[in-house]
TORGU-159825 format. One record per atom (N, C-alpha, C, O): residue in three letters; x, y, z. Coordinates in steps of 0.1 Angstrom, whole numbers, plus 5000, padded with zeros to 4 digits. Layout:
BEGIN
ALAXYZ
...
***
This chain:
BEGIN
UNK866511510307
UNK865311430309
UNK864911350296
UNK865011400285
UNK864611210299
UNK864511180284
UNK862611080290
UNK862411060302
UNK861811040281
UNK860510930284
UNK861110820278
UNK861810800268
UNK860610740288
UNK860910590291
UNK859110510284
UNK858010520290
UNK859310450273
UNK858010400268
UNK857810270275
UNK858410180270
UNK857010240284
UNK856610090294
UNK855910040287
UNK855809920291
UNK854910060274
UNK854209940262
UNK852910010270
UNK852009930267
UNK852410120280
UNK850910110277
UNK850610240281
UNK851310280290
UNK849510310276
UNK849210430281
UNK849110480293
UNK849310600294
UNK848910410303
UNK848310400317
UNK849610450327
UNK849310500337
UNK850910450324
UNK852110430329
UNK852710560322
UNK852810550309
UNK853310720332
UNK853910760323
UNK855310740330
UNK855310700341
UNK856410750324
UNK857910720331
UNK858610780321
UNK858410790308
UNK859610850333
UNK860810970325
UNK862110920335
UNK862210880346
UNK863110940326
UNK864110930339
UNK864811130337
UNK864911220328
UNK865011120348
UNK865511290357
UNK866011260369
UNK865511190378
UNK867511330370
UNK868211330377
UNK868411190384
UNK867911160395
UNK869111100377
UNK869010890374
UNK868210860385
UNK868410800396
UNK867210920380
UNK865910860386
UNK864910800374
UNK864610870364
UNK864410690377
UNK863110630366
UNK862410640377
UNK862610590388
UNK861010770370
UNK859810820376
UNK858510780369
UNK858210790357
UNK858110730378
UNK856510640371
UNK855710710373
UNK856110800380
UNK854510710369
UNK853310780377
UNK851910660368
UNK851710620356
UNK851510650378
UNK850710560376
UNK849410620373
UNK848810670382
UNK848710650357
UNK848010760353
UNK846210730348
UNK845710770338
UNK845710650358
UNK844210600350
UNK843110620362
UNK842310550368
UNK843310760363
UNK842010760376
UNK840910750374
UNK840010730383
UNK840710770359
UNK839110710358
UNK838510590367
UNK837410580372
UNK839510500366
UNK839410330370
UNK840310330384
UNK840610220389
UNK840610460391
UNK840710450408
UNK842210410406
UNK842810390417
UNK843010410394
UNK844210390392
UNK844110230395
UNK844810180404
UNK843110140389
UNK843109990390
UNK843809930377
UNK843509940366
UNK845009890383
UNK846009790375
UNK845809690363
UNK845909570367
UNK845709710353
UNK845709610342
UNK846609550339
UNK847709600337
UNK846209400336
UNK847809330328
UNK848809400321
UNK850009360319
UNK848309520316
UNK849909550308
UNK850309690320
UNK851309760318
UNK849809700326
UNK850409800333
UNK851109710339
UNK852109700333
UNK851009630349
UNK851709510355
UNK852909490351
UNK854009490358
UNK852809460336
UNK853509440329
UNK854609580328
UNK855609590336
UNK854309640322
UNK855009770322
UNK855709810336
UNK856909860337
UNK854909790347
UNK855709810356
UNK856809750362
UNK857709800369
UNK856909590358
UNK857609480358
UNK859209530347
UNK860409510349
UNK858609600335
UNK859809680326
UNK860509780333
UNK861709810332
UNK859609830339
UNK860509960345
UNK861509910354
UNK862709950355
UNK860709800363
UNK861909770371
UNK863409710371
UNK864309710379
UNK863109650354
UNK863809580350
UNK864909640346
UNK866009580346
UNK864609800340
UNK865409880334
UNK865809960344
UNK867010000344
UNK865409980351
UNK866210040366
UNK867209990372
UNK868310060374
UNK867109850374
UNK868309790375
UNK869209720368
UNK870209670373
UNK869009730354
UNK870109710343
UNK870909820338
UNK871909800332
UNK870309960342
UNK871010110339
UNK872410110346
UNK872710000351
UNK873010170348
UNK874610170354
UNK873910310364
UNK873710340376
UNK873610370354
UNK873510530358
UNK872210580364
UNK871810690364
UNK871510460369
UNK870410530374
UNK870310460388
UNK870410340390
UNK870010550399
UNK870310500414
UNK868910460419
UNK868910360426
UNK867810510416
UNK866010450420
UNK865210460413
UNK865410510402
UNK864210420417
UNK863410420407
UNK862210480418
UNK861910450429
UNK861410600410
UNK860410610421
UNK859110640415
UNK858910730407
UNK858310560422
UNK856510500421
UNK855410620423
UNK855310660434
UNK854710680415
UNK853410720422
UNK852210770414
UNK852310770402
UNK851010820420
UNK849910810415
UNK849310900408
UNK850110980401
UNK847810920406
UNK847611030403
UNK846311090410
UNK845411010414
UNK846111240410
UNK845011260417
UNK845111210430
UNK846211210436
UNK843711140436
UNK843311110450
UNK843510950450
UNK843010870458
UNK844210920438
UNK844310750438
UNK846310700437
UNK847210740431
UNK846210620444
UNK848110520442
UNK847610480431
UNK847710510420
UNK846710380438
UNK846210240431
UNK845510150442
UNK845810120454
UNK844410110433
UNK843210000442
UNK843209870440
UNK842409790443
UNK844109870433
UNK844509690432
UNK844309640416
UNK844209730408
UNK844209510411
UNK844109470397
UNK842809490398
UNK842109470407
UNK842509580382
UNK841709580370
UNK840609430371
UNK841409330367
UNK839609400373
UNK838809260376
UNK838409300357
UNK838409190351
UNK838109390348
UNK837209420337
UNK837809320330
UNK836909260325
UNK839309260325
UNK839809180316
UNK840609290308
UNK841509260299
UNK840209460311
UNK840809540294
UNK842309500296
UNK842909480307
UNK842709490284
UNK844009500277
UNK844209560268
UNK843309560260
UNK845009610266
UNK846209710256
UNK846909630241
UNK846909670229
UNK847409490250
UNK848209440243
UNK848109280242
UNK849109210241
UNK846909220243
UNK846509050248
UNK847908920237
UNK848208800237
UNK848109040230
UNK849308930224
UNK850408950232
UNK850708840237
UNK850809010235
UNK852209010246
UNK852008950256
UNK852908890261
UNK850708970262
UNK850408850275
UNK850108750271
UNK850308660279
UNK849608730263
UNK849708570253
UNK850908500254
UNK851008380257
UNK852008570251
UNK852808540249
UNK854108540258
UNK855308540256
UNK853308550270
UNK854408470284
UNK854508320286
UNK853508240287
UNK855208300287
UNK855708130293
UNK854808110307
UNK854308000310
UNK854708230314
UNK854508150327
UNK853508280332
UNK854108380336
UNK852108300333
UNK851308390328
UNK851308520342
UNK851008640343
UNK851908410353
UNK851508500367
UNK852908610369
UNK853008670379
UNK854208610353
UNK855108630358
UNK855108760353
UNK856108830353
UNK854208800348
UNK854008980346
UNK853609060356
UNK853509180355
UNK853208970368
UNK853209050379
UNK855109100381
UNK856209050379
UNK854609280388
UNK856109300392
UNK857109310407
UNK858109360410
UNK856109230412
UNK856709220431
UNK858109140430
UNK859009170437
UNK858209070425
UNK859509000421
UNK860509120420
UNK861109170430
UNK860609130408
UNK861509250400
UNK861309380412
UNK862409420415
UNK860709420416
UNK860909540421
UNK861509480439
UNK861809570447
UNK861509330444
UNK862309350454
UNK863609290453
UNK864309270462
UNK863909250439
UNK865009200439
UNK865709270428
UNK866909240426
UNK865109410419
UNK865909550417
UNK866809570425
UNK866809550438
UNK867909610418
UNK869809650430
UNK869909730436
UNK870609740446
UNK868509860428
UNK868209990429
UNK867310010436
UNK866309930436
UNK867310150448
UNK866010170455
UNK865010200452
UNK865010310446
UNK864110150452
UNK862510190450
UNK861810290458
UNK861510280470
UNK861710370453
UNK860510510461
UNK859010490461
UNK858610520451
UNK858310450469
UNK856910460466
UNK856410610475
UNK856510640487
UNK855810690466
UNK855110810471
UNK853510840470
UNK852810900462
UNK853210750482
UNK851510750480
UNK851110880481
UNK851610970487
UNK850010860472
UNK849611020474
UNK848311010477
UNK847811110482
UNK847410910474
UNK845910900477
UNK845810740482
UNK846710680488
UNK844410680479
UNK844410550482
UNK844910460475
UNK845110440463
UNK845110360488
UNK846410230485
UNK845810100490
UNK846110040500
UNK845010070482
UNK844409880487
UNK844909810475
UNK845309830463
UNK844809690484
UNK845309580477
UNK846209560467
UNK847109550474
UNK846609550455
UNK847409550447
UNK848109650443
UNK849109630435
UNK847709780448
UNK848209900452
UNK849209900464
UNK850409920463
UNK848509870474
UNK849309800487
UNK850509710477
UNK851509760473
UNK850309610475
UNK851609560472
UNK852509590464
UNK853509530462
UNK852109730454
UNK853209780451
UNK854509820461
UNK855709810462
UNK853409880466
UNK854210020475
UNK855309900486
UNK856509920488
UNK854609780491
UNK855309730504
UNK856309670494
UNK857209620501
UNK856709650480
UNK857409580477
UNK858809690467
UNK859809670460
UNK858309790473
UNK859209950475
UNK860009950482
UNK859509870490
UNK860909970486
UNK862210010496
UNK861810140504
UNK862210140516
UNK861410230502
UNK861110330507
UNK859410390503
UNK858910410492
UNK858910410515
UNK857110460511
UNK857110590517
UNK857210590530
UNK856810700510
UNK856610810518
UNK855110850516
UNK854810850504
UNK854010910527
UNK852510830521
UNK852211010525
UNK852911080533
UNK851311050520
UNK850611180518
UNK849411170534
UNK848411100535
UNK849711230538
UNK848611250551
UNK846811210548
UNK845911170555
UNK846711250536
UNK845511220526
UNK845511120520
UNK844711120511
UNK846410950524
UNK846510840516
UNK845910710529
UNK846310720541
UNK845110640525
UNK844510560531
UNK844610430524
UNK844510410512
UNK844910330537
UNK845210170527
UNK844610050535
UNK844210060547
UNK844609950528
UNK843509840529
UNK844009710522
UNK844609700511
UNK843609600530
UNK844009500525
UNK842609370522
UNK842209290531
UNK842009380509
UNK840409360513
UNK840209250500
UNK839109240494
UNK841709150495
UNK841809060489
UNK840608960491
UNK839908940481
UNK840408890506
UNK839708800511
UNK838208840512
UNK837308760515
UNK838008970508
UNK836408980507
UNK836408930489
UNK835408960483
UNK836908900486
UNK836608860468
UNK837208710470
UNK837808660460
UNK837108630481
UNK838008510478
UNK838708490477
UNK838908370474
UNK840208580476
UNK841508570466
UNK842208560476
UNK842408650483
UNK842708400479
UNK844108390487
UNK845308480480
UNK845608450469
UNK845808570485
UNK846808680478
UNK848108670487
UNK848408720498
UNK848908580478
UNK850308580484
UNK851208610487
UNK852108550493
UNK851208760482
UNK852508870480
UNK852208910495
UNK853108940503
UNK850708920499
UNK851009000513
UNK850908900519
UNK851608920529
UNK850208790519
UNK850408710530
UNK852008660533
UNK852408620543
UNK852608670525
UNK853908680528
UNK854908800534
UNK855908780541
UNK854408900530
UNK855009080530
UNK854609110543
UNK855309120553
UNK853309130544
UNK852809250554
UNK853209190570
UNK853409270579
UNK853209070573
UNK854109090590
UNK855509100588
UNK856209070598
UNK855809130582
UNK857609200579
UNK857209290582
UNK858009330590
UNK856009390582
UNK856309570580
UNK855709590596
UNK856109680603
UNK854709490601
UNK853709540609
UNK853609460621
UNK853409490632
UNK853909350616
UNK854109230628
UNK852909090626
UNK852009090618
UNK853009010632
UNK852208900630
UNK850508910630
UNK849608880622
UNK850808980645
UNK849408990650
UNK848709110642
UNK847709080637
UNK849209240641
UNK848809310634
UNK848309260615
UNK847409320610
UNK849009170609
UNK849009150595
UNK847909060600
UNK846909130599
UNK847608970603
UNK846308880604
UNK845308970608
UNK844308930602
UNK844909070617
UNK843909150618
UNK843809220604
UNK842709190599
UNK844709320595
UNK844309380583
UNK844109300573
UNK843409340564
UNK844709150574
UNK844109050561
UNK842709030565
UNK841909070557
UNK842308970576
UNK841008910578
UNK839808950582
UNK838808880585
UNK840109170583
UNK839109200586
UNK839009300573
UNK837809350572
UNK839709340564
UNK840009400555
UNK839809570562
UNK839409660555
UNK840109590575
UNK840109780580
UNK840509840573
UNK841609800568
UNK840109930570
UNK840910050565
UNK841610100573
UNK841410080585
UNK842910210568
UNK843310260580
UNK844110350577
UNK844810310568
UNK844210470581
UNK845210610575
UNK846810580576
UNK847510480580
UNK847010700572
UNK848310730569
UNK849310700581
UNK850310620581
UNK848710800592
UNK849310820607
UNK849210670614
UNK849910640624
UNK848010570605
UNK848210490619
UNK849210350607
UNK849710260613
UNK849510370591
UNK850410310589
UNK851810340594
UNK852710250597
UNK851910480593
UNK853010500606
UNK853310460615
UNK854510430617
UNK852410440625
UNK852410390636
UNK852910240636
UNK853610190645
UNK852310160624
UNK852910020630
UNK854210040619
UNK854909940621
UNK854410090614
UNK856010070607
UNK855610070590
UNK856610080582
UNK854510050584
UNK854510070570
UNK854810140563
UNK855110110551
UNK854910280567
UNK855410370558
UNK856510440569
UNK856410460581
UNK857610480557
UNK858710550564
UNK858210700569
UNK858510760580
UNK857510740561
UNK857110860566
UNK855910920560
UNK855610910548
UNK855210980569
UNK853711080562
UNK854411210564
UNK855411230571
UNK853811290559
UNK854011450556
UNK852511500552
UNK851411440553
UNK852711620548
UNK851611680545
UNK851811710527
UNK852711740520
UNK849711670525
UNK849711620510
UNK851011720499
UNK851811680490
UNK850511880506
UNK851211960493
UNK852511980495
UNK853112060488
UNK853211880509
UNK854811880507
UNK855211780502
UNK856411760501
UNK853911690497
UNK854511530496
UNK855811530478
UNK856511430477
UNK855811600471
UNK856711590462
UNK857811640463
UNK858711580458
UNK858011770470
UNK859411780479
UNK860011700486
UNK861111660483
UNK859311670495
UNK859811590504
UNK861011440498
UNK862211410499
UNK859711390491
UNK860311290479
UNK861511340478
UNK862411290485
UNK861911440469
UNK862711470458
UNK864311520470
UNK865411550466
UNK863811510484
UNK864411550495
UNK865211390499
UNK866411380502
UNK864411280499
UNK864711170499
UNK865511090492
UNK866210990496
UNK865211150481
UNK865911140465
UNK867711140466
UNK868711070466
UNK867111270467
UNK868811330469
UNK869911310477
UNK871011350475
UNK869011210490
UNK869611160500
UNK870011030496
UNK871211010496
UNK869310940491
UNK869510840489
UNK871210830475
UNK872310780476
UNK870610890466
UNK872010970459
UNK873110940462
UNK873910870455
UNK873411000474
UNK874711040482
UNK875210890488
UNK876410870491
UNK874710850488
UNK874910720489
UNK875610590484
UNK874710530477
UNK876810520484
UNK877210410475
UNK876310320470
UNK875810230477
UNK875910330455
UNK875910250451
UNK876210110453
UNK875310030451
UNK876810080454
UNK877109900461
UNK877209880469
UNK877209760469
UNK877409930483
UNK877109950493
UNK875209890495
UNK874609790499
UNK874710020489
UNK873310020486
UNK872409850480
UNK871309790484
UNK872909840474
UNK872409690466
UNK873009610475
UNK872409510476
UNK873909610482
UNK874509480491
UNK873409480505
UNK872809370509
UNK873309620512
UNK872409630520
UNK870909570519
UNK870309500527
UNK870609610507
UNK869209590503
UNK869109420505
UNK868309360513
UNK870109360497
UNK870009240489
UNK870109150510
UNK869309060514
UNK870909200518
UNK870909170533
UNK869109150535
UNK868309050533
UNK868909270538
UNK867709300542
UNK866409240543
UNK865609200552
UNK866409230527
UNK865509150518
UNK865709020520
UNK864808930519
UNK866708990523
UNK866908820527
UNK865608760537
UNK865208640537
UNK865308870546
UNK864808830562
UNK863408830555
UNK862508780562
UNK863008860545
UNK861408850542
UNK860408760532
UNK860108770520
UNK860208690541
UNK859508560532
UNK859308510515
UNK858208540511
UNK859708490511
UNK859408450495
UNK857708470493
UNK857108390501
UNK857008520487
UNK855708480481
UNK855208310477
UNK856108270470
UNK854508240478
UNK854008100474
UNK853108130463
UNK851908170465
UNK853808110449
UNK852908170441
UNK851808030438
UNK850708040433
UNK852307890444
UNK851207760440
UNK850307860446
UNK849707930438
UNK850007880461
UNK848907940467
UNK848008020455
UNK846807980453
UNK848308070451
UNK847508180437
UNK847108090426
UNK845908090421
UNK848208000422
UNK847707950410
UNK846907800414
UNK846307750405
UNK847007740424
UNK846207640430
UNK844607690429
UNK843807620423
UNK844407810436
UNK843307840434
UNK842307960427
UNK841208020429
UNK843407950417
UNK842808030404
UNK841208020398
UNK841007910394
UNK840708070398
UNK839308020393
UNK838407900403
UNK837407840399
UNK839107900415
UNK838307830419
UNK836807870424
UNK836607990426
UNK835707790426
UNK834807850429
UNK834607970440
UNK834008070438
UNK835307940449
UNK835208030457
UNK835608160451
UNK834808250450
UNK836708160447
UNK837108320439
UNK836508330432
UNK836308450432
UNK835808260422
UNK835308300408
UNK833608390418
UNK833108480413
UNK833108340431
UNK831908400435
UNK832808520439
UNK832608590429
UNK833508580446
UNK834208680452
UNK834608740441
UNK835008850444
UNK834708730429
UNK835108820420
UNK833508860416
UNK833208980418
UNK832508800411
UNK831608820402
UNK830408910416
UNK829308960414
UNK830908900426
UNK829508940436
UNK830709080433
UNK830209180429
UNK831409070434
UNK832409240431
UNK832109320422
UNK831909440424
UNK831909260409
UNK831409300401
UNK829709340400
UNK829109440396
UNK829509260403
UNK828109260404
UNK827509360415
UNK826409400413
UNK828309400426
UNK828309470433
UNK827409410444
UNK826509490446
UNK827209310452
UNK826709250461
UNK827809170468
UNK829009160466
UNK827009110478
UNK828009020491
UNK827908880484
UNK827208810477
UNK829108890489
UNK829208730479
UNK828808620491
UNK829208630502
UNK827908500483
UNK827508410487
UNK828408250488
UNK828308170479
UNK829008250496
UNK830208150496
UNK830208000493
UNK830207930503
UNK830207950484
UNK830307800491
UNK830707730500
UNK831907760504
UNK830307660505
UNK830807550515
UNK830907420511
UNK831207330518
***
């Protein structure tokens, strides 16, 4: 077993048995995502699939939380290193983790909204804890969010993804099963076995074979439109949908 240093506290990662295991570790903040975790997570994936010797990479939370989506506070770890991107939206890691060679494990174990959600859909494999509940609730803060408007009718279907974008429902474990989002629920205190059961399976498996399949697969599912995001960065409307979030009230829209 050796630790894998990702550049920020928030992120612990070991690889065991050529696996790189993340755990996503800030429940104070609901496991809410900051630029350098983003970042860090964007490293892991990077190093997963540049390893020879390591076959997946697998994702998960802590406590009663995955992850509730980006951090709105601004904290950072490290504002020079994100300073210091060329292209600022590219420390997001949905890229890198679906075009990784290597399988991705996402093992929800608590709640999964929004940027949490797009971790896990942009996983190869989700196995979700009977006790994990997820949400897609981008549009109540104004944020056209591209990764799922592009992702989630791959997993769920048309009709279904425009109902969870535009009403923001919550909805359990059993009934992401139901429409196809997660491969499998179990119960909460088997959910790390089970994993490590999936693990093992996946293992057994050719490597290149594996990355050829994947790389098929992944073909069938829409690219992200990152203009969509950066067109309307700060626009008014978002900038009210973030600050009524914070502020903790309904946001008052412009028209």
């Amino acid at each position: 077993m050796s630790t894998v240093d990702l550049e920020t506290k928030y992120l612990e990662a070991e690889i065991r048995d050529r696996v790189l295991r993340v755990r996503i570790n800030r429940p104070h903040k609901r496991n809410s995502t900051t630029q350098d975790m983003y970042r860090g997570l964007k490293r892991a994936a990077i190093i997963t699939d540049r390893d020879p010797e390591l076959d997946a990479m697998l994702l998960t939370g802590t406590g009663e939380w995955f992850g509730c989506g980006g951090d709105m506070s601004g904290e950072m770890e490290h504002p020079d290193a994100l300073n210091a991107e060329l292209d600022h939206s590219e420390h997001f890691p949905f890229r890198h983790f679906a075009e990784c060679r290597k399988v991705l494990v996402a093992a929800v174990n608590g709640l999964c909204h929004a940027g949490g959600l797009d971790l896990a859909l942009h996983c190869d494999i989700i196995i979700a804890s009977e006790r994990a509940t997820f949400r897609v609730p981008e549009l109540l803060r104004g944020v056209p969010e591209p990764w799922l408007a592009a992702r989630l009718a791959a997993y769920v279907g048309l009709a279904k993804a425009k109902y969870l974008l535009f009403t923001a429902a919550t909805f359990d474990a059993a009934e992401a099963e139901r429409m196809g989002m997660v491969a499998l629920v179990v119960p909460h205190e088997q959910l790390e076995a089970r994993v490590e059961e999936v693990l093992e399976q996946v293992r057994r498996t050719g490597p290149r074979a594996r990355m050829l399949v994947k790389d098929e697969m992944n073909r069938y599912i829409p690219r992200a439109d990152m203009n969509l995001f950066r067109r309307e960065m700060m626009s008014p409307e978002m900038l009210e949908g973030i600050n009524a979030f914070l502020e903790k009230r309904p946001p008052k829209w412009p028209r």
